[in-house]
C-alpha positions as CSV (number, residue, x, y, z in Angstrom):
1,X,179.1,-150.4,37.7
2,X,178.3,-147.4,35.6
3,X,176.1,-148.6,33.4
4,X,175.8,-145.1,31.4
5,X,179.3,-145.7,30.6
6,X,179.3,-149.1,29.8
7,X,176.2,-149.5,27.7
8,X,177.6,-147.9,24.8
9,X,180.6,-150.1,25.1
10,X,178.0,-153.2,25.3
11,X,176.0,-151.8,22.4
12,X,179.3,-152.1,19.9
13,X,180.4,-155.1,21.2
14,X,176.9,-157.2,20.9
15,X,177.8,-156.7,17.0
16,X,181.4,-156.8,16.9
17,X,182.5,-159.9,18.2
18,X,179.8,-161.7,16.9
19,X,181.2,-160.9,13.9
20,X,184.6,-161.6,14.7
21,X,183.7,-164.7,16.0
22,X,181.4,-165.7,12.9
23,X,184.8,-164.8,11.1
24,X,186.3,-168.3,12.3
25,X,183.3,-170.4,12.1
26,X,183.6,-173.3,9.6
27,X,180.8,-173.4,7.0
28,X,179.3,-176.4,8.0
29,X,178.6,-174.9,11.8
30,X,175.2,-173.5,10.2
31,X,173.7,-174.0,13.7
32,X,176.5,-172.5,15.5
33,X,176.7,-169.5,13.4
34,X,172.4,-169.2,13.7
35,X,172.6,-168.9,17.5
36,X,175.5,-166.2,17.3
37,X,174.0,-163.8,15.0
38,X,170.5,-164.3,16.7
39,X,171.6,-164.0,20.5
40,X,173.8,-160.7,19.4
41,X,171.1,-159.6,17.4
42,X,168.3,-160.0,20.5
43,X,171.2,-158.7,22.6
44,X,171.4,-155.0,21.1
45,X,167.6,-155.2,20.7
46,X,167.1,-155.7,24.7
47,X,169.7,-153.1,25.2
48,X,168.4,-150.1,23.0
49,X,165.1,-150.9,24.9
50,X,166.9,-150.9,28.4
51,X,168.8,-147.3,27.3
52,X,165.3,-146.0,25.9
53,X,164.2,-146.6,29.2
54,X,167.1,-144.5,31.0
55,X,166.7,-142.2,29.0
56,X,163.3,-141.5,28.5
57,X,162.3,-142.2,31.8
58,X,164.6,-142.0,34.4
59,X,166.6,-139.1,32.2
60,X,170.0,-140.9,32.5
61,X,172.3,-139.9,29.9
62,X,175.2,-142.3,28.4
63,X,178.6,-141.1,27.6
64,X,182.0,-142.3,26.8
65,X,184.9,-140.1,25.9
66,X,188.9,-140.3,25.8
67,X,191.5,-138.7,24.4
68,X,193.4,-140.1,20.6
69,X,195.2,-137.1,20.7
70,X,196.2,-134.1,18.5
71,X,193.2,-132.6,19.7
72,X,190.6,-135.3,18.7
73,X,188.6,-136.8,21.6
74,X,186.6,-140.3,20.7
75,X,183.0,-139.9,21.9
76,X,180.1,-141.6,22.3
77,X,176.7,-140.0,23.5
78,X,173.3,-141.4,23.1
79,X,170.4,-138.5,23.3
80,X,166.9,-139.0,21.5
81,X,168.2,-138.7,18.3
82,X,170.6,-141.5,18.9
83,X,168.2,-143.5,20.1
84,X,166.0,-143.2,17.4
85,X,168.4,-144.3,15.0
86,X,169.8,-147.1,17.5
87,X,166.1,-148.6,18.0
88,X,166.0,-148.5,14.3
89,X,169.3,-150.1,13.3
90,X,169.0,-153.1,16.2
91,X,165.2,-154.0,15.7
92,X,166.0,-153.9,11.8
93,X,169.5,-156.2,12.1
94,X,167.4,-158.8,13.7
95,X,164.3,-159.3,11.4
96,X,167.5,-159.2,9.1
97,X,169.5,-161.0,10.2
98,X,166.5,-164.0,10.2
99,X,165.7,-163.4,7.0
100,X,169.5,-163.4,5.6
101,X,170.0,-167.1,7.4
102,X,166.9,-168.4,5.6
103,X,167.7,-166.6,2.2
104,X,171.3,-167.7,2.1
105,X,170.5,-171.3,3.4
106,X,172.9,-173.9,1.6
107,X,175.0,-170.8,0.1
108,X,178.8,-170.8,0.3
109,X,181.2,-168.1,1.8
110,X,178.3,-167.5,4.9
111,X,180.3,-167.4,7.9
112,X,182.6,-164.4,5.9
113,X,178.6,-162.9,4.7
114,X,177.8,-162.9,8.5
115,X,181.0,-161.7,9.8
116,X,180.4,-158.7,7.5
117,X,177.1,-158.2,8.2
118,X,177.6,-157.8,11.7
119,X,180.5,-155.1,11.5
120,X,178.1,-153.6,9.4
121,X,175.7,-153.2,12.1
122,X,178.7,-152.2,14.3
123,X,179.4,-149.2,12.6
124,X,176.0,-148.3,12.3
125,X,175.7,-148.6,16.1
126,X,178.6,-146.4,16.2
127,X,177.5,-143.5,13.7
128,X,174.3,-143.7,15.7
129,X,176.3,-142.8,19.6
130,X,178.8,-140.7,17.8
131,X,179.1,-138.1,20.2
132,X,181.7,-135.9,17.8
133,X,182.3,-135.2,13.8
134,X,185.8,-137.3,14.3
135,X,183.8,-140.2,15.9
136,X,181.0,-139.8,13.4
137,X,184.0,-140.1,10.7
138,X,185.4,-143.3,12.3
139,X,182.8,-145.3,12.2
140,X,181.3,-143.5,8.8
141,X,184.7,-145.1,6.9
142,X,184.6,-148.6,9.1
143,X,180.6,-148.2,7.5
144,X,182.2,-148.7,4.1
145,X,184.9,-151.3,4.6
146,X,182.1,-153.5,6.0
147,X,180.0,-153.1,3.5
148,X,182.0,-153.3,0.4
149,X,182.7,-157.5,1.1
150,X,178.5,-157.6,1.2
151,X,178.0,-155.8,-2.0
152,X,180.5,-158.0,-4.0
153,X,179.5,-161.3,-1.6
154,X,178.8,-163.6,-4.9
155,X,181.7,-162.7,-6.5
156,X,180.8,-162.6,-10.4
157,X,181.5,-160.1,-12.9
158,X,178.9,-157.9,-12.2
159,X,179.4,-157.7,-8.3
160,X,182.9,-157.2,-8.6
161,X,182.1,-154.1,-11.2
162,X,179.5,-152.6,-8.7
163,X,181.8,-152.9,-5.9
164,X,184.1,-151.2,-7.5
165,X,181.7,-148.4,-8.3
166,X,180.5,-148.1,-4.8
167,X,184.3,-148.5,-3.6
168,X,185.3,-145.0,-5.8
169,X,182.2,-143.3,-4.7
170,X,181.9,-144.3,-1.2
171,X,186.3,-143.4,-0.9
172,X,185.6,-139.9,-2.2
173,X,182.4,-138.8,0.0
174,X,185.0,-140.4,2.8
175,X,187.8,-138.0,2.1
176,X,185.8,-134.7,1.6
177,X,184.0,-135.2,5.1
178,X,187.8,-136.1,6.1
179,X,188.6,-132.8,4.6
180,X,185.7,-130.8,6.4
181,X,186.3,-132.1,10.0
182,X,189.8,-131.4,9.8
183,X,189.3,-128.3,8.5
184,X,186.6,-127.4,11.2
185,X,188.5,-128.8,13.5
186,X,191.4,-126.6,12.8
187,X,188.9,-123.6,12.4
188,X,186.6,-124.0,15.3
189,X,188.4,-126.3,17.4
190,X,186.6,-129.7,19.4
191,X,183.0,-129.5,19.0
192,X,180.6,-132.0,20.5
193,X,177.5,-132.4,18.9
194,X,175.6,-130.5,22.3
195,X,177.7,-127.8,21.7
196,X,175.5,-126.4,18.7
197,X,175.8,-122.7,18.3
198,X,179.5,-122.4,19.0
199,X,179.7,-121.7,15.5
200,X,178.2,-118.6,15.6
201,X,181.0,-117.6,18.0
202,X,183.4,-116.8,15.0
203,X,183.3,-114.3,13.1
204,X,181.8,-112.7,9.7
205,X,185.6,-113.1,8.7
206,X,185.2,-117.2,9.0
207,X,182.1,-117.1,6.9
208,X,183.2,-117.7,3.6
209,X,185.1,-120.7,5.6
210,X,182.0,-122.1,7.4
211,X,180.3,-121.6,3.9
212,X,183.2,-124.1,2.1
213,X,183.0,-126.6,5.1
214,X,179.1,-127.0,5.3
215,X,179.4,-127.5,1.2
216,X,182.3,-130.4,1.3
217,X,180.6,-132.4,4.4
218,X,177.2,-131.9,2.7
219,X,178.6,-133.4,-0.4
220,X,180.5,-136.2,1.4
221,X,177.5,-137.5,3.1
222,X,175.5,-136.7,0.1
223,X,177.3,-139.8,-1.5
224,X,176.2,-142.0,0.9
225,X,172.7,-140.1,1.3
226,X,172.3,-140.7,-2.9
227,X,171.9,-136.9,-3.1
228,X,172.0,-136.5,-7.4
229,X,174.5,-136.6,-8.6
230,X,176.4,-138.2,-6.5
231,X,173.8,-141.4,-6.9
232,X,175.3,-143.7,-9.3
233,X,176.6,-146.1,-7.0
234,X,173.2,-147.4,-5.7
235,X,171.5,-148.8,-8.8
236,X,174.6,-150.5,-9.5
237,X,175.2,-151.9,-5.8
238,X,171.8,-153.6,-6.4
239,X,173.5,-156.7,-7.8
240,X,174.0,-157.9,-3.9
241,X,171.9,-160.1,-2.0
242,X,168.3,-159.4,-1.0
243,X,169.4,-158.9,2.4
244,X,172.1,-156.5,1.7
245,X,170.3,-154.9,-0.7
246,X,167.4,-154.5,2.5
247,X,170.3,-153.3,5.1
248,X,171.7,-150.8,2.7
249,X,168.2,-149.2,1.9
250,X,167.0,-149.1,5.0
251,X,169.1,-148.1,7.9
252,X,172.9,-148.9,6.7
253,X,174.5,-146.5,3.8
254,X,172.0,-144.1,2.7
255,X,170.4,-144.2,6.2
256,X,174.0,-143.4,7.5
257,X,174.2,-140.8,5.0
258,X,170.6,-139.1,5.8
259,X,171.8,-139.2,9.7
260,X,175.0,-137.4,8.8
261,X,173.0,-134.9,7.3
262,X,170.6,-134.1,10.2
263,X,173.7,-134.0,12.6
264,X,175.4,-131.6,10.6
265,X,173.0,-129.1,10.1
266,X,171.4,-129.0,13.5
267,X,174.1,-130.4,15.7
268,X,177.0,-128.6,14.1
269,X,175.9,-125.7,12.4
270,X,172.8,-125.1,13.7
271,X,169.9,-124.9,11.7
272,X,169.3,-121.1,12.3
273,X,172.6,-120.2,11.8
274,X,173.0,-121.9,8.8
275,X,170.0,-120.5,7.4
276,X,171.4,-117.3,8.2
277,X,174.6,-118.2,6.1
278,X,172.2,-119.0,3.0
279,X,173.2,-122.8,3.5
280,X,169.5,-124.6,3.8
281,X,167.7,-123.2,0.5
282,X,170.4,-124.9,-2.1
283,X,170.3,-127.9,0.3
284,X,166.5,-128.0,-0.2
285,X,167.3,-127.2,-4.1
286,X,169.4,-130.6,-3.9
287,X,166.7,-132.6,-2.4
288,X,164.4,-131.8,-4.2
289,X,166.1,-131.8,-7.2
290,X,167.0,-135.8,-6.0
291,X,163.6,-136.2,-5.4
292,X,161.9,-135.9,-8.6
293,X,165.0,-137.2,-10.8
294,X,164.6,-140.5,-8.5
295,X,161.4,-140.8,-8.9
296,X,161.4,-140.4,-12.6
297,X,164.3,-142.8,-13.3
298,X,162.2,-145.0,-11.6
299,X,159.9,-145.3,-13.7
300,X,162.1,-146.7,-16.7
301,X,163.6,-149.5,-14.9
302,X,162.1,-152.7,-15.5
303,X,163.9,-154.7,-13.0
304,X,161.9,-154.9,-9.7
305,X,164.9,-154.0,-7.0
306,X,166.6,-151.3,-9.4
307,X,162.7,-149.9,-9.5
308,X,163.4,-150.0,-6.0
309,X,166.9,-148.2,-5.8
310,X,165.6,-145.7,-7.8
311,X,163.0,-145.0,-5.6
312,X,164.9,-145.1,-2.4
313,X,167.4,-142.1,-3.9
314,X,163.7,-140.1,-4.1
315,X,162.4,-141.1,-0.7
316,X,165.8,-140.7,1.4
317,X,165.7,-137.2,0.6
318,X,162.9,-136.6,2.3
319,X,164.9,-136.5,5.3
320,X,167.2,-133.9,3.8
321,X,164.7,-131.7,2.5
322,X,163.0,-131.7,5.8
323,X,166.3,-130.9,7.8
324,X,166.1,-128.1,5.3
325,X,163.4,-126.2,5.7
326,X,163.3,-123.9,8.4
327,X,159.7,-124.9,10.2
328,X,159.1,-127.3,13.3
329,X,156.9,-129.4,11.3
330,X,159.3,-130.2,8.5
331,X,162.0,-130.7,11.4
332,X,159.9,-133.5,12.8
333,X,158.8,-135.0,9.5
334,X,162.5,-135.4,8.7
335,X,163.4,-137.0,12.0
336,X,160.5,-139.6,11.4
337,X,161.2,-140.3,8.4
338,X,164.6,-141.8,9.3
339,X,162.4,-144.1,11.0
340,X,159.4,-144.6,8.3
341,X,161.3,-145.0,5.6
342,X,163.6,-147.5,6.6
343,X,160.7,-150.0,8.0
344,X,158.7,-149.4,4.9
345,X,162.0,-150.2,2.5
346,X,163.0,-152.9,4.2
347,X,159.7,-154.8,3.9
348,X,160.0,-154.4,-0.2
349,X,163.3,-155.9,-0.6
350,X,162.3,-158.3,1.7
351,X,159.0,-159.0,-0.5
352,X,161.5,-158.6,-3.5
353,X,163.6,-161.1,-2.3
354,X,160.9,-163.8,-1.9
355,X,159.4,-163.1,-5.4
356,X,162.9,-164.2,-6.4
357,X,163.9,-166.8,-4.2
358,X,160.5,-168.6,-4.3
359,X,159.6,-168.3,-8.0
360,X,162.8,-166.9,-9.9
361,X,160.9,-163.6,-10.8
362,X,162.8,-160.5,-11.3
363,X,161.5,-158.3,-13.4
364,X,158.4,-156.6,-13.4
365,X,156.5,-157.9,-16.2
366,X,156.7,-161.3,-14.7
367,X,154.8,-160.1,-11.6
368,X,151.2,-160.5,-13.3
369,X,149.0,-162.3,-11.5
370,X,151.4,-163.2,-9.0
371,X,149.3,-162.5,-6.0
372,X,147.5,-166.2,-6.9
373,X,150.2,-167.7,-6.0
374,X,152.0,-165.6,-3.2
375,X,149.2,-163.7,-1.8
376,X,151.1,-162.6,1.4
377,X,154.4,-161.5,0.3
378,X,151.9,-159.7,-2.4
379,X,150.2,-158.0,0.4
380,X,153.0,-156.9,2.3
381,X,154.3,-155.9,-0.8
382,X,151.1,-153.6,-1.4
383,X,150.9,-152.0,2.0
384,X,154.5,-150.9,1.8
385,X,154.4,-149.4,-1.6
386,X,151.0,-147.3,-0.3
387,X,152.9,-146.0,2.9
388,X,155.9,-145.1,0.1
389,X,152.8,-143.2,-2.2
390,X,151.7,-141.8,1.0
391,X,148.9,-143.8,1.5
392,X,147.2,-143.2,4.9
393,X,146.9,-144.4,7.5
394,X,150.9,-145.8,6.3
395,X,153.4,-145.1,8.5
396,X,154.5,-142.5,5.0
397,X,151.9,-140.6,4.9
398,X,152.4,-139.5,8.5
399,X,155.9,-138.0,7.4
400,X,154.7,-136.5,4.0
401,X,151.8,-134.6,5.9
402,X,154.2,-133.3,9.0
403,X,156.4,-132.2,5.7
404,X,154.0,-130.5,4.2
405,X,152.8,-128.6,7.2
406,X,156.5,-127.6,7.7
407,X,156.5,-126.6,3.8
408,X,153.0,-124.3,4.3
409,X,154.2,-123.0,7.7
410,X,157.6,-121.8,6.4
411,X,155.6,-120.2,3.6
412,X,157.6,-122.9,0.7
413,X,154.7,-123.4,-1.4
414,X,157.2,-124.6,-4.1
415,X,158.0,-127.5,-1.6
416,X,154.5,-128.5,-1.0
417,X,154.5,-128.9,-4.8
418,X,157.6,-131.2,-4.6
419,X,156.2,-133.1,-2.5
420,X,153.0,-133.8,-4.2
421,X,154.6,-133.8,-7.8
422,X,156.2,-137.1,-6.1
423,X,153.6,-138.8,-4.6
424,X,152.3,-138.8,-8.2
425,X,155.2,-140.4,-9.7
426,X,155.4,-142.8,-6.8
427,X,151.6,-144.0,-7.4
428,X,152.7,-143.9,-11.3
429,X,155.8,-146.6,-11.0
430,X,154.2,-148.4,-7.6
431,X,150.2,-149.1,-8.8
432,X,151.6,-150.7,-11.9
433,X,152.9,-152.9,-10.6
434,X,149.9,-153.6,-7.5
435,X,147.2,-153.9,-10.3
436,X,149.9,-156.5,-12.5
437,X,150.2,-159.0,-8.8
438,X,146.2,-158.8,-8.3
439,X,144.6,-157.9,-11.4
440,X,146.2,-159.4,-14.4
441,X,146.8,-162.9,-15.7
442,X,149.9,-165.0,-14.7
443,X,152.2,-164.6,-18.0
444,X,154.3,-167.6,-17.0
445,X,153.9,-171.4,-15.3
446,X,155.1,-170.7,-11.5
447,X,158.0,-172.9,-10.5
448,X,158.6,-173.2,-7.3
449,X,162.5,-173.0,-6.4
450,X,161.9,-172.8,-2.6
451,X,159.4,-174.8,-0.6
452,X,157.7,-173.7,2.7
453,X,154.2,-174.4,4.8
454,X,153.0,-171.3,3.0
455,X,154.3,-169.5,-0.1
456,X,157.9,-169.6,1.3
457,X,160.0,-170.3,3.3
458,X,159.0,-169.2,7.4
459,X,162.4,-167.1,7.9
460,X,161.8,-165.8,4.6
461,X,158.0,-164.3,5.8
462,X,158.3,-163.3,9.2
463,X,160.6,-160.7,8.5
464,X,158.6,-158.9,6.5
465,X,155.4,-159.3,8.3
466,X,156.8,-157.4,10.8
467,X,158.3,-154.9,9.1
468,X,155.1,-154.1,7.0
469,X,153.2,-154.4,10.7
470,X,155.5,-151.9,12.5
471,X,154.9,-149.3,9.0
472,X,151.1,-149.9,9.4
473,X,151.2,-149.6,13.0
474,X,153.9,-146.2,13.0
475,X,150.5,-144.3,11.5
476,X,148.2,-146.0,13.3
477,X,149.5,-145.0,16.6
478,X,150.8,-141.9,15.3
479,X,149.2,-139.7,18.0
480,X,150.8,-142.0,20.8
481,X,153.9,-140.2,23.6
482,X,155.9,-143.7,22.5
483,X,155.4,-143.7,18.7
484,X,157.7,-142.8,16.1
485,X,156.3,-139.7,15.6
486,X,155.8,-138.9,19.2
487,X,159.8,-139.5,20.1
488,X,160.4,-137.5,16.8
489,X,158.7,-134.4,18.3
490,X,160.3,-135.2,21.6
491,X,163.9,-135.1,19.2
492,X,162.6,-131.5,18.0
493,X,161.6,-129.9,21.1
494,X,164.8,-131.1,23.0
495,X,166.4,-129.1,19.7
496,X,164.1,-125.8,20.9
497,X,162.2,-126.3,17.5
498,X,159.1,-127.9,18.4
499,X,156.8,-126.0,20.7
């Protein structure tokens, strides 16, 4: 058995016919439906860990490829940047997935919530081992038609309105990285993502060309990625569930989005080439630009999770910014961030969640004193938000300070100043709200909606435990081979960027 083929394969069918099974589960096999999503979710997780190991260790890489013809081959390749998104997509689908069977306990329409969920997680899988753009792009479009059931899931006036706004959005960053693969397909012919430099190949005539494509695939990914201003679908999308809104943040759309991104300028293009084209400083403009505005229209939303969306359109492009910047040490902060980010994200809309599922808050002012009565979900809360500020030792301050190196070392001051500019407004829309949970009076008689041996529910806490663990454990063990940082310089040196 050839395992390097056949563990891709296993990877995207862990999630896929879970889901297709969930599809035609009746609602009442609550049980039955618990033990699929679970043993597919521990499934990929044992998997990524068993390909880690292959990789890493014994060096084996995994590949699939055929033929769809007219010149498009499908293929899937796993290499350290693939497995850094793959461990973070599978480890994040489980606490997840736990957390979205205790959240939508005694809901209706689940087994069609799960089914979803889990060809969410497929595609995900799939833009992670896309070996090609035209594989990248399969599985980029399958991305939205799985997700646009979750967003609109309860079905009212206001979900159907933000699904809509996420389906036009989501459709048009589709067709223009439709229009650039085709186009650079035609241009360039086949390219795998290894085969970085071919570009340069071509010549000064296909510039202006090159120029056009690296623009319209930057901006179709940018929708996804929330790069302003082609944002306005993520504020709105925050009308889904608390797990939706915790898989889209934190390694589904934008994450998909911010990968795209990476791939493009240092697996297609090349980063040095496309610095040389005058590509990477407007793409640092953008992100930075996204930066700031997010951060600032975050602090004018009085509803907790749109303070969040706000906030996640700032800290995504991070990853952009860093793919940006011509340095080693921005290369690696970007590449960890992918990581950071999503762990940290995911533990406040998890904490966001229970605040609303356990005592009906959702807005910010009702969050006074609320750590009397929800202490953990108010601590987990906390040590996210610092590792979002940049807080050390957070898993976020590890990626801020690699960024800044790269900023100093590629002689950007201006980005250093970005940088810190936003870990001001951070602290100004996330300490607010820390010193209203432990320092201020309740403003309200808790009632508790959801009972559990704690302050909630147990599916409803674990989750997030782990996920604010794993951030407070990233910086931690920052300086170890295995960390997320360590496999992020491992990413960067297999690039010839990191010395």
């Amino acid at each position: 058995m050839n395992l390097n083929f056949w563990l891709p394969i296993l990877m995207l069918s862990s999630s896929l016919f879970t889901g297709l099974i969930i599809f035609f589960l009746k609602e009442e096999k609550v049980g039955l439906r618990t033990v699929l999503n679970l043993t597919g979710a521990v499934f990929k997780v044992v998997a990524v860990h068993y390909m880690a190991y292959r990789l890493l260790v014994l060096d084996q890489i995994h590949h699939v490829s055929f033929s769809m013809g007219l010149g498009f081959d499908f293929a899937l390749r796993v290499d350290f940047l693939s497995l850094m998104f793959l461990a973070l997509s599978s480890n994040l689908w489980l606490v997840t997935t736990l957390y979205a069977v205790g959240y939508l306990e005694g809901s209706p329409n689940r087994s069609r919530f799960f089914g979803f969920f889990s060809l969410c997680v497929t595609a995900c899988t799939g833009i992670a081992m896309a070996g090609n753009l035209i594989t990248f792009f399969i599985f980029y479009e399958f991305l939205t038609l799985a997700t646009y059931p979750l967003v609109v899931h309860r079905q009212t006036r206001e979900a159907l309105e933000a699904g809509r706004i996420y389906l036009w959005y989501t459709i048009l960053g589709g067709t223009l990285v439709f229009v650039g693969v085709v186009w650079l397909q035609v241009l360039a012919g086949p390219l795998d993502f290894i085969d970085t430099g071919a570009l340069q190949s071509l010549g000064t005539e296909s510039h202006f060309s090159l120029c056009t494509i690296f623009l319209i695939l930057i901006m179709g990914l940018g929708v996804k990625a929330a790069l302003v201003p082609l944002h306005g679908w993520l504020p709105v999308a925050m009308v889904a569930p608390a797990p939706v809104s915790a898989l889209l943040h934190a390694v589904a759309v934008v994450k998909a989005g911010a990968f795209g991104i990476v791939r493009v300028v240092f697996d297609v293009f090349g980063r040095d080439f496309a610095g040389s084209l005058g590509l990477l400083g407007p793409l640092a403009a953008a992100a930075s630009i996204t930066i700031i505005f997010g951060s600032i229209r975050a602090l004018s939303q009085t509803d907790l999770k749109k303070r969040l969306a706000y906030s996640t359109v700032s800290q995504v492009s991070y990853i952009t910014l860093g793919a940006a910047v011509i340095a080693p040490f921005s290369t690696v902060g970007a590449i960890v961030h992918l990581v950071h980010q999503g762990i940290m994200k995911v533990t406040l809309f998890f904490c966001a969640g229970n605040f609303a599922e356990t005592l009906g808050v959702h807005n910010i002012h009702q969050l006074k004193g609320v750590a009397r009565r929800m202490p953990l979900t108010a601590l987990l809360f906390t040590l996210a938000a610092f590792g979002m500020i940049g807080v050390p030792p957070m898993a976020g301050f590890v990626s801020k300070w690699y960024l800044g190196l790269g900023s100093v070392d590629a002689g950007s001051s201006w980005i250093l100043g970005v940088l810190v500019a936003s870990s001001l407004l951070n602290s100004a829309y996330f300490l607010p709200i820390i010193h209203a949970m432990w320092f201020e009076k309740p403003v309200q008689q808790w009632k508790t909606l959801r009972q559990g041996l704690l302050e909630a529910p147990w599916m409803l806490l674990v989750p997030p435990v782990f996920t604010a663990g794993a951030a407070l454990f990233a910086g931690l063990v920052a300086a170890w081979q295995w960390s997320p940082l360590g496999l992020a310089r491992q990413i960067a040196t297999g690039m010839g960027i990191y010395p």
